[in-house]
DSSP file (Angstrom, degrees, kcal/mol; ACC not computed):
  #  RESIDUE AA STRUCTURE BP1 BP2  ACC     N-H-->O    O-->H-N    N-H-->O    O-->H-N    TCO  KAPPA ALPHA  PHI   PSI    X-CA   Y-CA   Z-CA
    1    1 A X     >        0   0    0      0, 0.0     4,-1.6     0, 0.0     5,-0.2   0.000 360.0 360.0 360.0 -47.5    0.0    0.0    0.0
    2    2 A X  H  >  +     0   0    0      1,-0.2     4,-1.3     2,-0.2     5,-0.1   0.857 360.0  58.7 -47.9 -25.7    2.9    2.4    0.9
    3    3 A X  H >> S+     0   0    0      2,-0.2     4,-2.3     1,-0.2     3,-0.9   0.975 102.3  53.3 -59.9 -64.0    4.1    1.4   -2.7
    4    4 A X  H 3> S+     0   0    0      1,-0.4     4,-1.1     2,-0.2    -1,-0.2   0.751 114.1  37.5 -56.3 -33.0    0.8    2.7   -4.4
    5    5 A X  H 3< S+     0   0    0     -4,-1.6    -1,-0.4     2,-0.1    -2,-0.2   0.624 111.6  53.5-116.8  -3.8    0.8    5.9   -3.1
    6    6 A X  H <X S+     0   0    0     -4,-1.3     4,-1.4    -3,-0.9    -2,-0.2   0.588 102.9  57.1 -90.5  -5.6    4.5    7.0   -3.1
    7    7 A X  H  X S+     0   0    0     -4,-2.3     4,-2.4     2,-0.2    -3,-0.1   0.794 105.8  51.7 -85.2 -38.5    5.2    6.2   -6.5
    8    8 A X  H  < S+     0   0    0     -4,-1.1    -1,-0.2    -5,-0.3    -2,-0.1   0.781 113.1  42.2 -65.7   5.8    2.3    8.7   -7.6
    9    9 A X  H >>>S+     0   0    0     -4,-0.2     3,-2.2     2,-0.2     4,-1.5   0.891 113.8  54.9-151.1 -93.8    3.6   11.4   -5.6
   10   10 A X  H 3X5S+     0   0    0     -4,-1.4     4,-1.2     1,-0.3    -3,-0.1   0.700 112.7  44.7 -19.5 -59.8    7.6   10.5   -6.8
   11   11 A X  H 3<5S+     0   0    0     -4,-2.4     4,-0.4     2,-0.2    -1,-0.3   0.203 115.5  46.6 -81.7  24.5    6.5   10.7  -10.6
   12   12 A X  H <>5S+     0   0    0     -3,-2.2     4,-3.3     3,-0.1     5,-0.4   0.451 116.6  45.9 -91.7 -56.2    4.5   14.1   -9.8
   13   13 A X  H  X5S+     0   0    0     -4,-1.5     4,-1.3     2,-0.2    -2,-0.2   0.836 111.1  49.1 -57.6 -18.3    7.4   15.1   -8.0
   14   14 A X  H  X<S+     0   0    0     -4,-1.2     4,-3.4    -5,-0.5     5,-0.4   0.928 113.1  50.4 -69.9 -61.9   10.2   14.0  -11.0
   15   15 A X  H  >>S+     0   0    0     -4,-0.4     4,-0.7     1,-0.2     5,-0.6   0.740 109.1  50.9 -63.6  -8.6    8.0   15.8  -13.7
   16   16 A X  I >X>S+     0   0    0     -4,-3.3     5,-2.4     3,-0.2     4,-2.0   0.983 114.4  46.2 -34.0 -76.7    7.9   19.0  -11.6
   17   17 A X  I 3<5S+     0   0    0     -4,-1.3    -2,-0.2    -5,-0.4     5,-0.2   0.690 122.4  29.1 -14.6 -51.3   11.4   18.6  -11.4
   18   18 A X  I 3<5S+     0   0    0     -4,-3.4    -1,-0.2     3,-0.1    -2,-0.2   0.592 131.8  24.6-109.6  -0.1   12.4   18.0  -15.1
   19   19 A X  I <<5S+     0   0    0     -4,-0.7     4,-0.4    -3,-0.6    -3,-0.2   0.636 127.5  31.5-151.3 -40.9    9.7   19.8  -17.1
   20   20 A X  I  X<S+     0   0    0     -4,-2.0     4,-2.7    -5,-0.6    -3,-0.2   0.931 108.9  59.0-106.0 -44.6    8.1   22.8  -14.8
   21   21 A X  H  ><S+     0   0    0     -5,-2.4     4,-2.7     2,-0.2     5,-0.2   0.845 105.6  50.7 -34.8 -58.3   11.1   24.1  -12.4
   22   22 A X  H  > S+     0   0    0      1,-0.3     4,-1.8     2,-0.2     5,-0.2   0.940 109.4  51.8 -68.8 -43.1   13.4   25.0  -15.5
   23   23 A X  H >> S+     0   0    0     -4,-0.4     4,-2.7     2,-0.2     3,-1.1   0.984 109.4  51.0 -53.7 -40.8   10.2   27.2  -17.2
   24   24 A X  H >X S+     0   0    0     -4,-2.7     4,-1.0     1,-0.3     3,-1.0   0.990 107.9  52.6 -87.0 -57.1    9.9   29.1  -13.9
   25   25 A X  H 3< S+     0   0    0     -4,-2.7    -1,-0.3     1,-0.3    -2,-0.2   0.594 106.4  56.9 -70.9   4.4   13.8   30.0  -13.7
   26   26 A X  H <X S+     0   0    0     -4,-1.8     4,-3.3    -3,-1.1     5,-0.3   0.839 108.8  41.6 -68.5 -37.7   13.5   31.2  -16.8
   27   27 A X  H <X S+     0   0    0     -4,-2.7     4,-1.8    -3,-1.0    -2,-0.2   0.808 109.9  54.3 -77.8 -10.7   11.2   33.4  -16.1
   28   28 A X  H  X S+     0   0    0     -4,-1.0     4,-0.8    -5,-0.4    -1,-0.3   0.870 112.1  45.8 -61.4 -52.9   12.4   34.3  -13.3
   29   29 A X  H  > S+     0   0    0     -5,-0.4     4,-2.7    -3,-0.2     3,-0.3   0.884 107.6  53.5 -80.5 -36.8   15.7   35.2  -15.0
   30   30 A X  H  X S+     0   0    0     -4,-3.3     4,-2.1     1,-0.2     5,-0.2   0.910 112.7  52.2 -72.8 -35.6   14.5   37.0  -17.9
   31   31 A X  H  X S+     0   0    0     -4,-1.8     4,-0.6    -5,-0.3    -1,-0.2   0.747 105.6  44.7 -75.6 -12.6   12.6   39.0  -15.3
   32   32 A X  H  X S+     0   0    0     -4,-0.8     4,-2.2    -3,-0.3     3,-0.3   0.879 114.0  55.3 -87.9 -48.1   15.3   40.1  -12.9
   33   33 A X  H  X S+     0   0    0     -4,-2.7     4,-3.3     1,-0.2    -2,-0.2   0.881 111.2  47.3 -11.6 -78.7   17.0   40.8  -16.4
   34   34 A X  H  < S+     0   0    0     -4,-2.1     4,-0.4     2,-0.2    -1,-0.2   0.775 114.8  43.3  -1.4 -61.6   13.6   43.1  -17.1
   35   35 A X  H >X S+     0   0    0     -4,-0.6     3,-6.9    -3,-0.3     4,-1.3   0.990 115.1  50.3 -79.1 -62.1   13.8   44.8  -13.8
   36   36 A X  H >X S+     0   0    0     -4,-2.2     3,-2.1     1,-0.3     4,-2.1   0.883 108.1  51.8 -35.0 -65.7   17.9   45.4  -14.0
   37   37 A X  H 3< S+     0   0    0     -4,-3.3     4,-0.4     1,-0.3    -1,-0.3   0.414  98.6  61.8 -66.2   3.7   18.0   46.9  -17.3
   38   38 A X  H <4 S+     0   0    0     -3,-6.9    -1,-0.3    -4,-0.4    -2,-0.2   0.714 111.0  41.3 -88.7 -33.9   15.3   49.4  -16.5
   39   39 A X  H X< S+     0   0    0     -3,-2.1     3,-2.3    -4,-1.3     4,-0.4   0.951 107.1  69.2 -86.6 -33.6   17.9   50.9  -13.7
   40   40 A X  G >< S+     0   0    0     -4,-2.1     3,-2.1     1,-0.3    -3,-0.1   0.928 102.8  44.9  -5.8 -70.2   21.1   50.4  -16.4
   41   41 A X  G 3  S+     0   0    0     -4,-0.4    -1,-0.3     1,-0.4    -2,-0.1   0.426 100.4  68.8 -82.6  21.4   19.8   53.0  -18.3
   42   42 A X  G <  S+     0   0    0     -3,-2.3    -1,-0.4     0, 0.0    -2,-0.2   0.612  73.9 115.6-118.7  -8.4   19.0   55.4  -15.7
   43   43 A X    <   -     0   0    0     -3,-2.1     4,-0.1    -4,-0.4     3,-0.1  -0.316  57.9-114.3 -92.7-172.9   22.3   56.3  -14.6
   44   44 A X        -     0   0    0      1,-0.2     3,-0.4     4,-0.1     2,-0.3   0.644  44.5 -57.8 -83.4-124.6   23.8   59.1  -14.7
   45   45 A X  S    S+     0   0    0      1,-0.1    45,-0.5     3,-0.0    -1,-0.2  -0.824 122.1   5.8 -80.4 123.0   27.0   60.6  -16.3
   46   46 A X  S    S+     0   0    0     -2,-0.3    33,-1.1     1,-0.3     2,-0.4   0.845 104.4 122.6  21.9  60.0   30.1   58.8  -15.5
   47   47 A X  E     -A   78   0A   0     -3,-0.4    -1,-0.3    31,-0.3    31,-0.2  -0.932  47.3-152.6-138.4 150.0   28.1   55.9  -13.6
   48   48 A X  E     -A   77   0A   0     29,-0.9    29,-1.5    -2,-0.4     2,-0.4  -0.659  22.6-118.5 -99.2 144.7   28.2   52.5  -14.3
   49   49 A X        -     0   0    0     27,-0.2     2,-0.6    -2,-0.2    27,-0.2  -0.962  41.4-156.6 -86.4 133.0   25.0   49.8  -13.3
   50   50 A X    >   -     0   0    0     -2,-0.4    25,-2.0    25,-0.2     3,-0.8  -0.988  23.5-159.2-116.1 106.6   26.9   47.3  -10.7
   51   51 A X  T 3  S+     0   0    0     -2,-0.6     2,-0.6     1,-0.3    23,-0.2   0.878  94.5  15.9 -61.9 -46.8   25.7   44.1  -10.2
   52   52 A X  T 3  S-     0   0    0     22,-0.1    -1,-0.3    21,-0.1    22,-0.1  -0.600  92.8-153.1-151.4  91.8   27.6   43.8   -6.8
   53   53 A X    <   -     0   0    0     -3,-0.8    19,-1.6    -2,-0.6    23,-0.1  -0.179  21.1 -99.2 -68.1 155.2   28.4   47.3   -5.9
   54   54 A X        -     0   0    0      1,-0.2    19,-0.2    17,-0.2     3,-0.1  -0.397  26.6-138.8 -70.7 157.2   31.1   48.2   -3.9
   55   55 A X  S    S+     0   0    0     15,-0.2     2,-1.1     1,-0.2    -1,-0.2   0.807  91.9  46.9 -71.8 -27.1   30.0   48.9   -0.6
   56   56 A X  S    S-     0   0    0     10,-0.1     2,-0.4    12,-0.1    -1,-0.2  -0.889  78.0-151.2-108.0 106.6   32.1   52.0    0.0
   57   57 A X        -     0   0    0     -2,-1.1     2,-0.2    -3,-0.1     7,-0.1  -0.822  27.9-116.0 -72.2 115.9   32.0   54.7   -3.2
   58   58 A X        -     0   0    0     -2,-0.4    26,-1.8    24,-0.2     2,-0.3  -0.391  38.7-165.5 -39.6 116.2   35.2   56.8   -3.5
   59   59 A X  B >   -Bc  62  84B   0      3,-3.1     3,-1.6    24,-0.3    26,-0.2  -0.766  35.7-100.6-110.0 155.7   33.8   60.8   -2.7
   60   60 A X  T 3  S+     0   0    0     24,-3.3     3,-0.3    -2,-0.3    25,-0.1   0.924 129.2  39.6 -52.5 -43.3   36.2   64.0   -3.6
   61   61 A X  T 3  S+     0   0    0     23,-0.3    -1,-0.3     1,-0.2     2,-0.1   0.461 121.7  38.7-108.9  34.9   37.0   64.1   -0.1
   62   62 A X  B <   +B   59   0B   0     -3,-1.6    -3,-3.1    22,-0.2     3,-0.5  -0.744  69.8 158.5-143.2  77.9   37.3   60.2    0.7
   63   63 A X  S    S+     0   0    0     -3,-0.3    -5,-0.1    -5,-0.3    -3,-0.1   0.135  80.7  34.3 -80.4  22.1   39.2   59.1   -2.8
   64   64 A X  S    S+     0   0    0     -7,-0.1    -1,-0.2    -5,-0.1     3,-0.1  -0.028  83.0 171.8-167.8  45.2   40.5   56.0   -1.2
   65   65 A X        -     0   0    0     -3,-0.5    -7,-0.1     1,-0.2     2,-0.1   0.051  53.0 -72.0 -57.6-179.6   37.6   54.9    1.5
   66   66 A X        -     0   0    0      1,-0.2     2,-0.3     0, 0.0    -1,-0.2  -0.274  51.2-103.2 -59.3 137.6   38.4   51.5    2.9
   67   67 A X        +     0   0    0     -3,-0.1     2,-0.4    -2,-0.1    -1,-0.2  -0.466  38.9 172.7 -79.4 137.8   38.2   48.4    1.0
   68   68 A X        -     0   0    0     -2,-0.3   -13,-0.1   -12,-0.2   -12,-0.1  -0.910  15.0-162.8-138.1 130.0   35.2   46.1    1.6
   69   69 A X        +     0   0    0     -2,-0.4     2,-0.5   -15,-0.1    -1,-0.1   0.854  55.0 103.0 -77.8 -26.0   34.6   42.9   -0.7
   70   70 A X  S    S-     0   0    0      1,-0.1   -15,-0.2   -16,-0.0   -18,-0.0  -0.681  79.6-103.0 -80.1 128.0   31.1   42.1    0.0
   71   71 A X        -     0   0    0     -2,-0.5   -17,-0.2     1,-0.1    -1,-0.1  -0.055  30.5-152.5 -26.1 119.9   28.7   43.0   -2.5
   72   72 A X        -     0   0    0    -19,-1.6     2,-0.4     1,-0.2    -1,-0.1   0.281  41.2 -59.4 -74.7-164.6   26.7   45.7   -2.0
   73   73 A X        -     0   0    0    -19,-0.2     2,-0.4   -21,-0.1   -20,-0.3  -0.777  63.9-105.0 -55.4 109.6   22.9   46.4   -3.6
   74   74 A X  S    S+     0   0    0     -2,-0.4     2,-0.3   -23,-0.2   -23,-0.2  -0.244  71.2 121.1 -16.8  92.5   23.0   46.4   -7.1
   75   75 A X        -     0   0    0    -25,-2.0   -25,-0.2    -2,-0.4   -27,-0.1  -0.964  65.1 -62.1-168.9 156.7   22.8   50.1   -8.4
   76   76 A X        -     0   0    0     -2,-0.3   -27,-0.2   -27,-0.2     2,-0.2  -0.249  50.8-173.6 -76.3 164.1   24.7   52.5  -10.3
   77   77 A X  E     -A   48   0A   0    -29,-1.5   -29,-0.9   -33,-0.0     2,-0.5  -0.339  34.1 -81.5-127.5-178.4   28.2   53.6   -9.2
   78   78 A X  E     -A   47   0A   0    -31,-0.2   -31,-0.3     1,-0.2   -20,-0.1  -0.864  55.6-112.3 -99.4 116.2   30.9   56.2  -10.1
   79   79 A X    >   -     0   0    0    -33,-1.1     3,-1.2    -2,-0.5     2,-0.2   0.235  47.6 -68.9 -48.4 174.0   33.0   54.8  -12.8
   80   80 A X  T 3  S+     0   0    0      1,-0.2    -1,-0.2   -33,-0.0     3,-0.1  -0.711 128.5  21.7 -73.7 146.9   36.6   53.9  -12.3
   81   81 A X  T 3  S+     0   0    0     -2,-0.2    12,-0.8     1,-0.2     2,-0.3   0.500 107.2 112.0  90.7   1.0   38.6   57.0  -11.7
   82   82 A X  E <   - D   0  92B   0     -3,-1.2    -1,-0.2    10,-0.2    10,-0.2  -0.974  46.9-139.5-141.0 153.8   35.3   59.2  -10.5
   83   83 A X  E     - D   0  91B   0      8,-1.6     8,-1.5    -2,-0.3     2,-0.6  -0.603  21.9-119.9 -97.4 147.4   33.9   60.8   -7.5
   84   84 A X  E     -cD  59  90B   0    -26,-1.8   -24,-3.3     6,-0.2   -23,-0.3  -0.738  41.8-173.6 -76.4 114.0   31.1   61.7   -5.6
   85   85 A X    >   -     0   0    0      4,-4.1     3,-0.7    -2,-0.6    11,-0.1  -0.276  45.5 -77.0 -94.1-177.2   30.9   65.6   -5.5
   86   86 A X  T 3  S+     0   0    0      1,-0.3     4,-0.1     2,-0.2    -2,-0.1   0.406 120.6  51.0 -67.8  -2.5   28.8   67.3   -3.7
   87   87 A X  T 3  S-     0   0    0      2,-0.2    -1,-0.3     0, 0.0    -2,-0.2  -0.580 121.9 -92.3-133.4  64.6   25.4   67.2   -5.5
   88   88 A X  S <  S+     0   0    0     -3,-0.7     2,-0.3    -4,-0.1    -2,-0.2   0.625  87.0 139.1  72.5  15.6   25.7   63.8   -5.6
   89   89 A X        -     0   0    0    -45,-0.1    -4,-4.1   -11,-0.0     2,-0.6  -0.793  53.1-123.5-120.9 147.2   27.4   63.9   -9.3
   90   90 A X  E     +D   84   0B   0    -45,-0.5     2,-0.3    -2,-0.3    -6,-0.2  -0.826  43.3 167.1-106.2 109.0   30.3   61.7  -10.3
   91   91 A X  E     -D   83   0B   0     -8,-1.5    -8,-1.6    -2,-0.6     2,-0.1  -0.568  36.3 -93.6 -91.7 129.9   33.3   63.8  -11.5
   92   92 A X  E >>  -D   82   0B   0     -2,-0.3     3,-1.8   -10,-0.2     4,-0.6  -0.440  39.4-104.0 -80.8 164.1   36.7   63.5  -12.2
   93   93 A X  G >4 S+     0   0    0    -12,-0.8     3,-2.3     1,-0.3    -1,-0.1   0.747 125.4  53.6 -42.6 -53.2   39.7   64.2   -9.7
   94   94 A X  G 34 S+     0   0    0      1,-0.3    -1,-0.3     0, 0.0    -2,-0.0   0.909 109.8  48.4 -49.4 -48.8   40.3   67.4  -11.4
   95   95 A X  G <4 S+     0   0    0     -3,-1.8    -1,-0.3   -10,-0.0    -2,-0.2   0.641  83.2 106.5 -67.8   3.4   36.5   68.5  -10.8
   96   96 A X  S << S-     0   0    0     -3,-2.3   -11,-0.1    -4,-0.6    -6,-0.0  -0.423  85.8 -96.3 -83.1 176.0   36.2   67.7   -7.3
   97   97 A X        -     0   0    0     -2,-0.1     5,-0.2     1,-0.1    -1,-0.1  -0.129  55.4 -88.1 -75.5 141.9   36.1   70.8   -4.9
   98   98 A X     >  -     0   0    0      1,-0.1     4,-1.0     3,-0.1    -1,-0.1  -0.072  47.3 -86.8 -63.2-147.9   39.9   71.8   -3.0
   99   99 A X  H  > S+     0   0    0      2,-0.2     4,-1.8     1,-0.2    -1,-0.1   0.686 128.1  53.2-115.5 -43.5   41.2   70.5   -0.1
  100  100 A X  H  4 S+     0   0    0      2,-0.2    -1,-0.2     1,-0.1     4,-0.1   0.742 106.1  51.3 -77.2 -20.2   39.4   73.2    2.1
  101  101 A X  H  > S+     0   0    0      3,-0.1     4,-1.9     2,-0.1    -2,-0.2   0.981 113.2  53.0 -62.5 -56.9   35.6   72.5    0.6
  102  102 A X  H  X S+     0   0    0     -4,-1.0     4,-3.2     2,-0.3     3,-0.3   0.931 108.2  46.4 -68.5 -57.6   36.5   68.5    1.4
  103  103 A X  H >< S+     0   0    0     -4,-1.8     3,-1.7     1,-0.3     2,-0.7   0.406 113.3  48.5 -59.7-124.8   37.4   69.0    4.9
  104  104 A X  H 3> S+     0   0    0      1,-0.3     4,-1.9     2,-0.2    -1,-0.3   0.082 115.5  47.6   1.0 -63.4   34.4   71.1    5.5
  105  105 A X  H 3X S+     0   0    0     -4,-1.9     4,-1.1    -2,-0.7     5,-0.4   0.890 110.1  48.1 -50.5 -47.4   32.4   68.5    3.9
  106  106 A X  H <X S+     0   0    0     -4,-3.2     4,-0.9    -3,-1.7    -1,-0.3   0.926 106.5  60.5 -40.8 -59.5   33.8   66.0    5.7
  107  107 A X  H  4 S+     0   0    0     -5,-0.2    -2,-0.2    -3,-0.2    -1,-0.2   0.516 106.9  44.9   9.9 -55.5   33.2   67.9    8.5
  108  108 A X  H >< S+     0   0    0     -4,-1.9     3,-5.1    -5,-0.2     4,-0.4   0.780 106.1  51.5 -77.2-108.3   29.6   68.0    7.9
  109  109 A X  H 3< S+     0   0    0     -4,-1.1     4,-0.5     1,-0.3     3,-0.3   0.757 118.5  48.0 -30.8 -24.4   28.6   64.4    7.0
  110  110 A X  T 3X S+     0   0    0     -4,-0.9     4,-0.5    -5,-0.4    -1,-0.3   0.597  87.8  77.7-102.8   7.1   30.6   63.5   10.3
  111  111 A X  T <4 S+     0   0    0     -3,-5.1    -2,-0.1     1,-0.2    -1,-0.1   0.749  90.0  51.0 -83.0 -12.4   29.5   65.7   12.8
  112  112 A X  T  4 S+     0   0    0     -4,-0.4    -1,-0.2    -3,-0.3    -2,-0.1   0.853 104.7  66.0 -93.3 -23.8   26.1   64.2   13.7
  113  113 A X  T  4        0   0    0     -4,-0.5    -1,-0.2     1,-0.2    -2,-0.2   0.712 360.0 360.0 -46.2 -17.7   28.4   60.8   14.1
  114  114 A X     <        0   0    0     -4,-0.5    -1,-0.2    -3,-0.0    -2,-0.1   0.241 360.0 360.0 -90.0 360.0   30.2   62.4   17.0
């Protein structure tokens, strides 16, 4: 009796297995695909879309934050070789702000940390 009723429930479970699981991770793929390539095209001027973004973005006055390996949120990033200015825009070294805007900015973005 155990026989009778675990072999239908094996061959439900194989063709599940072999015939409907691979349709649903296509769609599945093609849709995370979908979703990704809607934010691609949205960034901005020297950004990149980054599938596993750095956690830490190089800014004008942190061009060399700390390395971290783990993969961030997908989203776009600052190309290699560009910065986060102060509206949020990614720039090259030359365009970032001197040495006395970063410290003040710095300044700023760390002061409520304190």
């Amino acid at each position: 009796m155990f026989s009778q009723t675990l072999f239908p429930l094996l061959m439900v479970l194989t063709f599940a297995t072999v015939f409907v699981t691979p349709l649903i991770n296509i769609d599945i793929e093609k849709w995370l695909r979908d979703q990704n390539s809607k934010f691609e095209n949205n960034c901005q001027n020297n950004e990149v879309w980054r599938e596993c973004a750095k956690n830490t973005e190089p800014t004008c006055p942190n061009q060399n934050p700390m390395v971290d390996n783990n993969c961030g949120q997908p989203r776009c990033q600052c190309k290699d070789g560009h910065f986060r200015d102060l509206n949020n825009k990614c720039v090259s070294k030359k365009n970032c702000p001197d040495d006395t805007a970063n410290r003040v900015w710095t300044y700023l973005l760390n002061r409520d940390n304190n």
